[in-house]
N, CA, C and O atoms as a GROMACS GRO file, in nm:
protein
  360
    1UNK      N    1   0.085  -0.118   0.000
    1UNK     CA    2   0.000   0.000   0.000
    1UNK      C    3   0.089   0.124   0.000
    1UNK      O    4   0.179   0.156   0.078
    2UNK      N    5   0.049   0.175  -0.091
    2UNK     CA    6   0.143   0.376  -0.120
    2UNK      C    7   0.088   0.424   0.016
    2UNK      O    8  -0.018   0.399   0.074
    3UNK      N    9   0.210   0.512   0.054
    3UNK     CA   10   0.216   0.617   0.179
    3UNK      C   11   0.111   0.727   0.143
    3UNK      O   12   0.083   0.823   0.215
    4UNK      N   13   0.056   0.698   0.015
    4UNK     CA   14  -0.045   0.803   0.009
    4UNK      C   15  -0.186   0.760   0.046
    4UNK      O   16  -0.269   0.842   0.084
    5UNK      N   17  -0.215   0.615   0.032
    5UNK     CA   18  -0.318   0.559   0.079
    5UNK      C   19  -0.355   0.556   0.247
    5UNK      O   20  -0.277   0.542   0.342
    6UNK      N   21  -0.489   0.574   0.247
    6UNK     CA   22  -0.562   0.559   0.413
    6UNK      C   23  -0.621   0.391   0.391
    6UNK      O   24  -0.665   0.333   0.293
    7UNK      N   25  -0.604   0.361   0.491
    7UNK     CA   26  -0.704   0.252   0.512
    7UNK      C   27  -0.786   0.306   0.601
    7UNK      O   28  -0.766   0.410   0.663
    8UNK      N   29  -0.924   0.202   0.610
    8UNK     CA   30  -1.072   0.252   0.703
    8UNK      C   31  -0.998   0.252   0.869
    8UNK      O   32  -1.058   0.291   0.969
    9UNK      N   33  -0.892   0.213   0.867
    9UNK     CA   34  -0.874   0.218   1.054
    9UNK      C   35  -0.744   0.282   1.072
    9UNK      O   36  -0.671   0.227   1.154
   10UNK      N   37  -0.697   0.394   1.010
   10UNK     CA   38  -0.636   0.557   1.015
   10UNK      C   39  -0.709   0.667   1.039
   10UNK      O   40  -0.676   0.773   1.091
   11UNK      N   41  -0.853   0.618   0.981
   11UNK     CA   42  -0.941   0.757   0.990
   11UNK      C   43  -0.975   0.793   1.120
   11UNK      O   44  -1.007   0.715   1.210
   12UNK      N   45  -0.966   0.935   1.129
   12UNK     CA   46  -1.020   0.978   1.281
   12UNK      C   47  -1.156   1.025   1.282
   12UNK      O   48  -1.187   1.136   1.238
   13UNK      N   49  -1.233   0.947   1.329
   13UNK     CA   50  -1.396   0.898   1.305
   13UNK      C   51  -1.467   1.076   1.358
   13UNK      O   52  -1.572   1.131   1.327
   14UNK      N   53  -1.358   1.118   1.443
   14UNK     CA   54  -1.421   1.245   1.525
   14UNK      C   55  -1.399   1.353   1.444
   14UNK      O   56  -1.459   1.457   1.474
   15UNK      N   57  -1.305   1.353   1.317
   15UNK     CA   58  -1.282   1.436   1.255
   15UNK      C   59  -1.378   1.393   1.111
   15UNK      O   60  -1.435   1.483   1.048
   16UNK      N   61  -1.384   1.315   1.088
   16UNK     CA   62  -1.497   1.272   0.983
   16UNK      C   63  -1.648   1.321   0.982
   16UNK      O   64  -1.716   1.370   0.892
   17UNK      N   65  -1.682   1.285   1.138
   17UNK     CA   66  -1.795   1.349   1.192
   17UNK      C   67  -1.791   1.505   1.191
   17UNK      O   68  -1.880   1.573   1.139
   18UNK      N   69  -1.704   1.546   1.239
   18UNK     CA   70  -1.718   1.694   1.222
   18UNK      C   71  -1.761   1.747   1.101
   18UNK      O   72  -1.863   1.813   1.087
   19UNK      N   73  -1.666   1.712   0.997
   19UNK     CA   74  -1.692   1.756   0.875
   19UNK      C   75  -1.777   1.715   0.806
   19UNK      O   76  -1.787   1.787   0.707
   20UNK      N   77  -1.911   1.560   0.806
   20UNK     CA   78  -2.021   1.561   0.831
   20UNK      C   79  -2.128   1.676   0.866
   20UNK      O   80  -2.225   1.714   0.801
   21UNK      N   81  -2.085   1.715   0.972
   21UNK     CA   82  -2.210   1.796   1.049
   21UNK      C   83  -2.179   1.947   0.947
   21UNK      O   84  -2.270   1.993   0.878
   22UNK      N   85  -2.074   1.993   0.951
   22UNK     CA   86  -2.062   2.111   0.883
   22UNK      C   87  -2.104   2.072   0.718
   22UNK      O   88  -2.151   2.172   0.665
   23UNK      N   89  -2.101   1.979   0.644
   23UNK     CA   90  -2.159   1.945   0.502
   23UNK      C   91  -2.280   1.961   0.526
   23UNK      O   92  -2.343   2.047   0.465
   24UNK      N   93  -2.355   1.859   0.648
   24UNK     CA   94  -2.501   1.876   0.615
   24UNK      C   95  -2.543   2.010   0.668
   24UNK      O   96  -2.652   2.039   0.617
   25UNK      N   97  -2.514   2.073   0.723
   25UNK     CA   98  -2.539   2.199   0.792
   25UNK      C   99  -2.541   2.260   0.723
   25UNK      O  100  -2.652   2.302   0.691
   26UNK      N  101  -2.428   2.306   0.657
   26UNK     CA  102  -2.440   2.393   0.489
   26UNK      C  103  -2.547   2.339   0.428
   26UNK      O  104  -2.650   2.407   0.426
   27UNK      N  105  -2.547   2.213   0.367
   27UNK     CA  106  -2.693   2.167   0.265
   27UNK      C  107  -2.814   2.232   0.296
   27UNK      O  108  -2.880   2.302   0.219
   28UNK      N  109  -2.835   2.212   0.389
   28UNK     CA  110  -2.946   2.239   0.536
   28UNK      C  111  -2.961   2.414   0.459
   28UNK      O  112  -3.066   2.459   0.414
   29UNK      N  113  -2.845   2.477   0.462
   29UNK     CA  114  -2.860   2.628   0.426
   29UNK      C  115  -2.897   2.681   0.574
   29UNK      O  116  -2.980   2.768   0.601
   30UNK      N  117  -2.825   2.617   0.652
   30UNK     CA  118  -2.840   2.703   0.846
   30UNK      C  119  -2.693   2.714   0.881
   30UNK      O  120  -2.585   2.666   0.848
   31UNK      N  121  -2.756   2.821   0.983
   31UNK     CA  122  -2.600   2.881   1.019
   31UNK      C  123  -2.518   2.760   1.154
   31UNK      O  124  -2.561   2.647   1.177
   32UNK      N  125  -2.434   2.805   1.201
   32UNK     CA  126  -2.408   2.727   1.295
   32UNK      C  127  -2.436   2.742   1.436
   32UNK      O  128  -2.392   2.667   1.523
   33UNK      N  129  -2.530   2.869   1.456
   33UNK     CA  130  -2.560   2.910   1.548
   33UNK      C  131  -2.689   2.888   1.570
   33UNK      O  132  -2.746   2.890   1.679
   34UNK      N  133  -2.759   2.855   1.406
   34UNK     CA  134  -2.934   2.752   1.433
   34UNK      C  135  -2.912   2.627   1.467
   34UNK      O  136  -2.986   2.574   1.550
   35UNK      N  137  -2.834   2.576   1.422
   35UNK     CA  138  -2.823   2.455   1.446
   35UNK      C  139  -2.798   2.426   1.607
   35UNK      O  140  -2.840   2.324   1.662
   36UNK      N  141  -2.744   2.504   1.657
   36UNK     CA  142  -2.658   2.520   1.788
   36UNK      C  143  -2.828   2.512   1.903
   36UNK      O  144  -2.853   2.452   2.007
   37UNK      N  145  -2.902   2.596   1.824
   37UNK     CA  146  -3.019   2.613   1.881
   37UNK      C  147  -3.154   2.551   1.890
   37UNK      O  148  -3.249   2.555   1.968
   38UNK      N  149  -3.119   2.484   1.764
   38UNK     CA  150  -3.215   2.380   1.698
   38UNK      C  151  -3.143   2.202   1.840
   38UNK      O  152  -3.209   2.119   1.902
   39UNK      N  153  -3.028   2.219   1.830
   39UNK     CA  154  -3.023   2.046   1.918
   39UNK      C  155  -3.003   2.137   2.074
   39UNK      O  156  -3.026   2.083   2.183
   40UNK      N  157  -2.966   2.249   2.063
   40UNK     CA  158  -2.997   2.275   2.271
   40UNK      C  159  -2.826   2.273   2.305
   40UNK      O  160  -2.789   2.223   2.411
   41UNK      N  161  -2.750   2.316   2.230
   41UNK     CA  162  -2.603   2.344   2.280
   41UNK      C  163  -2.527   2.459   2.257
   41UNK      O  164  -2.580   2.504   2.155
   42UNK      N  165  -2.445   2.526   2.284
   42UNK     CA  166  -2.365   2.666   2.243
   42UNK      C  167  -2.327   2.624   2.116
   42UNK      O  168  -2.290   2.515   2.070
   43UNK      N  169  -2.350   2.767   2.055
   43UNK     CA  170  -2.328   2.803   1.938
   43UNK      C  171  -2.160   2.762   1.934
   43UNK      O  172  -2.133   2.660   1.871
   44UNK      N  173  -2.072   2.820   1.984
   44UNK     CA  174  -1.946   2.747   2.046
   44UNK      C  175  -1.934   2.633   2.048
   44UNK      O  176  -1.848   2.606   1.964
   45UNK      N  177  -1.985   2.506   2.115
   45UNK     CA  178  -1.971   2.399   2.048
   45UNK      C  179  -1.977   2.324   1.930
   45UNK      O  180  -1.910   2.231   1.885
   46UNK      N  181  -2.103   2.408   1.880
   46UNK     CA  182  -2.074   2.355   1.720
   46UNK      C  183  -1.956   2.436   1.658
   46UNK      O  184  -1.884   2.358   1.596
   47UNK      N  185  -1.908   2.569   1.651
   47UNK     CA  186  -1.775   2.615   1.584
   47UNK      C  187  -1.670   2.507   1.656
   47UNK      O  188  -1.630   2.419   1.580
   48UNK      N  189  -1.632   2.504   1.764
   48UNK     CA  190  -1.523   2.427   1.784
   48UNK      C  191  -1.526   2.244   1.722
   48UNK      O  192  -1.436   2.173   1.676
   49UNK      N  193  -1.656   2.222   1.747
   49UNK     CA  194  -1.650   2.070   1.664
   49UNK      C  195  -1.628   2.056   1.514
   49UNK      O  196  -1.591   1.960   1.448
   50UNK      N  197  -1.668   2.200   1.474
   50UNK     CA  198  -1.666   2.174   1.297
   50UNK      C  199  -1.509   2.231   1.270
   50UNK      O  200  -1.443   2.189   1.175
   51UNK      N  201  -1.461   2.324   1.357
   51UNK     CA  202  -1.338   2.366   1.349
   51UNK      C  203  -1.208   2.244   1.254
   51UNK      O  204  -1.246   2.127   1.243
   52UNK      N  205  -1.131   2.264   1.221
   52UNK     CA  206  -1.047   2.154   1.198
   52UNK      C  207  -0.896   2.159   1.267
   52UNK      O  208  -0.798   2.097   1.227
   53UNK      N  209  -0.902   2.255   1.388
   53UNK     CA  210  -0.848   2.248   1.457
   53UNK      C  211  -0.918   2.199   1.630
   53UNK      O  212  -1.038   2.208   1.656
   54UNK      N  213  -0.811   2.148   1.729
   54UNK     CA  214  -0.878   2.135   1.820
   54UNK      C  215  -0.963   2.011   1.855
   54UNK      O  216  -1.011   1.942   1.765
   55UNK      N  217  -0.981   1.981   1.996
   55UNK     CA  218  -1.056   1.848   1.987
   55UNK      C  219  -1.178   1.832   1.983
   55UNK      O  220  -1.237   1.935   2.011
   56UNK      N  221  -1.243   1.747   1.959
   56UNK     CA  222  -1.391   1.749   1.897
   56UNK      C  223  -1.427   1.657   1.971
   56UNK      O  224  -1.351   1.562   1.985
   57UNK      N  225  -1.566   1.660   2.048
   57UNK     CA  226  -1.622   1.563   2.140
   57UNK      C  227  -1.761   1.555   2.151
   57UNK      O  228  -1.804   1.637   2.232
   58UNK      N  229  -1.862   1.475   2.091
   58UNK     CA  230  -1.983   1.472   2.125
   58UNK      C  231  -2.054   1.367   2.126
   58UNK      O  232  -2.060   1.311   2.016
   59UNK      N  233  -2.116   1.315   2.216
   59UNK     CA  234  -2.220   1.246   2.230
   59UNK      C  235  -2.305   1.183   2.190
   59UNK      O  236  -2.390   1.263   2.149
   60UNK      N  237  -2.350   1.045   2.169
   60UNK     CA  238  -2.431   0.995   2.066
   60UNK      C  239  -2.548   1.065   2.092
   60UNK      O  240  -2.612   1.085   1.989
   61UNK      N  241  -2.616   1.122   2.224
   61UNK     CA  242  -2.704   1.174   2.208
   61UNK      C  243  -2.730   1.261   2.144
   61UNK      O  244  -2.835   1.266   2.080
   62UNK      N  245  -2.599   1.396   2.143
   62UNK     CA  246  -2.600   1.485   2.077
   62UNK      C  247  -2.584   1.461   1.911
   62UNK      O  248  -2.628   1.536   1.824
   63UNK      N  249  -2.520   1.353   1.894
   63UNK     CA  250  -2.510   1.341   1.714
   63UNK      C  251  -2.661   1.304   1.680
   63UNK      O  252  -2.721   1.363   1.589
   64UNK      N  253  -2.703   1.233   1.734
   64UNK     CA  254  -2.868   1.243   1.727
   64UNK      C  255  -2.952   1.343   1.732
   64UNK      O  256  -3.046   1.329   1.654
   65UNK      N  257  -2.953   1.417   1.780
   65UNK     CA  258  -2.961   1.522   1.793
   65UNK      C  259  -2.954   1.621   1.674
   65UNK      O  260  -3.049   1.680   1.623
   66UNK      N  261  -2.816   1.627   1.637
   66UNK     CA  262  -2.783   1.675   1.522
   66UNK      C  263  -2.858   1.628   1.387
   66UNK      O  264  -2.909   1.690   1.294
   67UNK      N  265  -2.846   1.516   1.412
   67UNK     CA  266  -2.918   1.449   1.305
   67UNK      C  267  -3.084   1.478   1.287
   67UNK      O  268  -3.126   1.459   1.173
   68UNK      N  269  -3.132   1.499   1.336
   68UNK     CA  270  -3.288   1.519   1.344
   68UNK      C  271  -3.284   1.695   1.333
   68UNK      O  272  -3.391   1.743   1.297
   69UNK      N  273  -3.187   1.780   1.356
   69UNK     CA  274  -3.175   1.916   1.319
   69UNK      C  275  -3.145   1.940   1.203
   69UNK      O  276  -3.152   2.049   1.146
   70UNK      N  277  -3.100   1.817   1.152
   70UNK     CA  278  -3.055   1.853   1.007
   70UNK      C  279  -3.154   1.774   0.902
   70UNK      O  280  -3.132   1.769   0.781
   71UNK      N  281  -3.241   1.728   0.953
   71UNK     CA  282  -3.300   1.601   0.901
   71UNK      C  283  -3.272   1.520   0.810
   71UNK      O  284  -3.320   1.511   0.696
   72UNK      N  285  -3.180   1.450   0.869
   72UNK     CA  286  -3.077   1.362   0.756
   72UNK      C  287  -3.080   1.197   0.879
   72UNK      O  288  -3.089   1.211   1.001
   73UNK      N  289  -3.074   1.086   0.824
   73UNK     CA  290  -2.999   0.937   0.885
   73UNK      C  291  -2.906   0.984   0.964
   73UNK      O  292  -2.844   1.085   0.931
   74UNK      N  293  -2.881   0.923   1.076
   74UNK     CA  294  -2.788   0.953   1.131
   74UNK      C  295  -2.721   0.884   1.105
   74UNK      O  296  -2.622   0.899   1.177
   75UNK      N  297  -2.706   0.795   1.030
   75UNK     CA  298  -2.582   0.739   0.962
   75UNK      C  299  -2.508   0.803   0.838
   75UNK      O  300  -2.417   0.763   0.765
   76UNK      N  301  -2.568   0.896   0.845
   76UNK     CA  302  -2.502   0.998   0.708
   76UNK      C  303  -2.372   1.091   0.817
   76UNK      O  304  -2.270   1.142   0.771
   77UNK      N  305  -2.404   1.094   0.931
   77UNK     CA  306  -2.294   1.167   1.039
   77UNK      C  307  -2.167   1.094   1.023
   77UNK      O  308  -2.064   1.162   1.017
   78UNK      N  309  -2.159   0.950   1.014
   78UNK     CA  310  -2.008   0.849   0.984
   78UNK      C  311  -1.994   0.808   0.865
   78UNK      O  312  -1.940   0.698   0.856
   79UNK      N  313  -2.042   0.889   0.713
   79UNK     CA  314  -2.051   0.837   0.631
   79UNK      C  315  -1.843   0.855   0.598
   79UNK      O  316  -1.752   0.881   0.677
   80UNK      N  317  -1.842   0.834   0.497
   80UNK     CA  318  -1.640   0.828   0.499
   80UNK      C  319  -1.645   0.860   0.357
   80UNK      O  320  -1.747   0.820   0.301
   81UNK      N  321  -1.571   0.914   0.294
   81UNK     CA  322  -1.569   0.960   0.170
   81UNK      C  323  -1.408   0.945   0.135
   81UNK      O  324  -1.342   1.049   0.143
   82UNK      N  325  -1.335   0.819   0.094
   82UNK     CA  326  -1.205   0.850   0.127
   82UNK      C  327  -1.137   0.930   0.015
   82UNK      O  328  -1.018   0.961   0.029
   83UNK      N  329  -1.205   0.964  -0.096
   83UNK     CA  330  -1.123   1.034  -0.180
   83UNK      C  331  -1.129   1.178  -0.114
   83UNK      O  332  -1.023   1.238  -0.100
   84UNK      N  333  -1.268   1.245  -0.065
   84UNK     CA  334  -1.243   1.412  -0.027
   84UNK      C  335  -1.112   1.359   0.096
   84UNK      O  336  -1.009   1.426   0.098
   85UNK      N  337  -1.125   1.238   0.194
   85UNK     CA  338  -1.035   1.246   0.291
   85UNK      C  339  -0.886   1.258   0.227
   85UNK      O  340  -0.820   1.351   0.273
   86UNK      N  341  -0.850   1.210   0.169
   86UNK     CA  342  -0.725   1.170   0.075
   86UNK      C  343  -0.719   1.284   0.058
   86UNK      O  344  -0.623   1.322   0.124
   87UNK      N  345  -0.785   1.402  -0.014
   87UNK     CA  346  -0.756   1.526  -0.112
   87UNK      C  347  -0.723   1.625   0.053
   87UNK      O  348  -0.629   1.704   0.062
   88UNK      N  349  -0.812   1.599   0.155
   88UNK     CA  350  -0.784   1.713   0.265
   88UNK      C  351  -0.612   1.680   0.306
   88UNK      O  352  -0.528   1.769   0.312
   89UNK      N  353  -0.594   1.584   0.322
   89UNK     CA  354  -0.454   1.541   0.347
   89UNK      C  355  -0.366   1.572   0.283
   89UNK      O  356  -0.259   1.582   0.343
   90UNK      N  357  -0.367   1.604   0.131
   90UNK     CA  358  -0.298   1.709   0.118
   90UNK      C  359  -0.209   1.834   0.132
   90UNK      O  360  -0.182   1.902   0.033
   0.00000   0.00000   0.00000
């Protein structure tokens, strides 16, 4: 395997998710401060989770949560896309 390749158990599932929530959030066409308001948490927590700096920590309740604010599967929150992942690595 090339040093340029990921396999599925390199990925950092918390950073995947983040950038999840900020895709569907944009789709959504809401800010991050509705959303913040829409699942019941600081507007601050969602900037620092979507951030791509910094550590990211939330809750299955809260990804549920998220998920029904965005009205999307909540399996669309761990979906993996490894080519955009590959291209961010960059």
């Amino acid at each position: 395997m090339g040093s340029d390749r990921m396999n599925k158990y390199e990925i950092n599932i918390y950073e995947q998710i983040s950038r999840n929530i900020k895709k569907y959030r944009m789709l959504a066409g809401i800010t991050q401060a509705e959303l913040a308001e829409r699942v019941g948490v600081s507007h601050e927590f969602i900037r620092r989770n979507e951030s791509k700096k910094g550590v990211k920590s939330f809750s299955v309740d809260t990804l549920w949560k998220i998920s029904l604010a965005l009205d999307i599967d909540p399996g669309k929150l761990f979906e993996i896309d490894m080519e955009e992942l590959i291209n961010t690595k960059k």
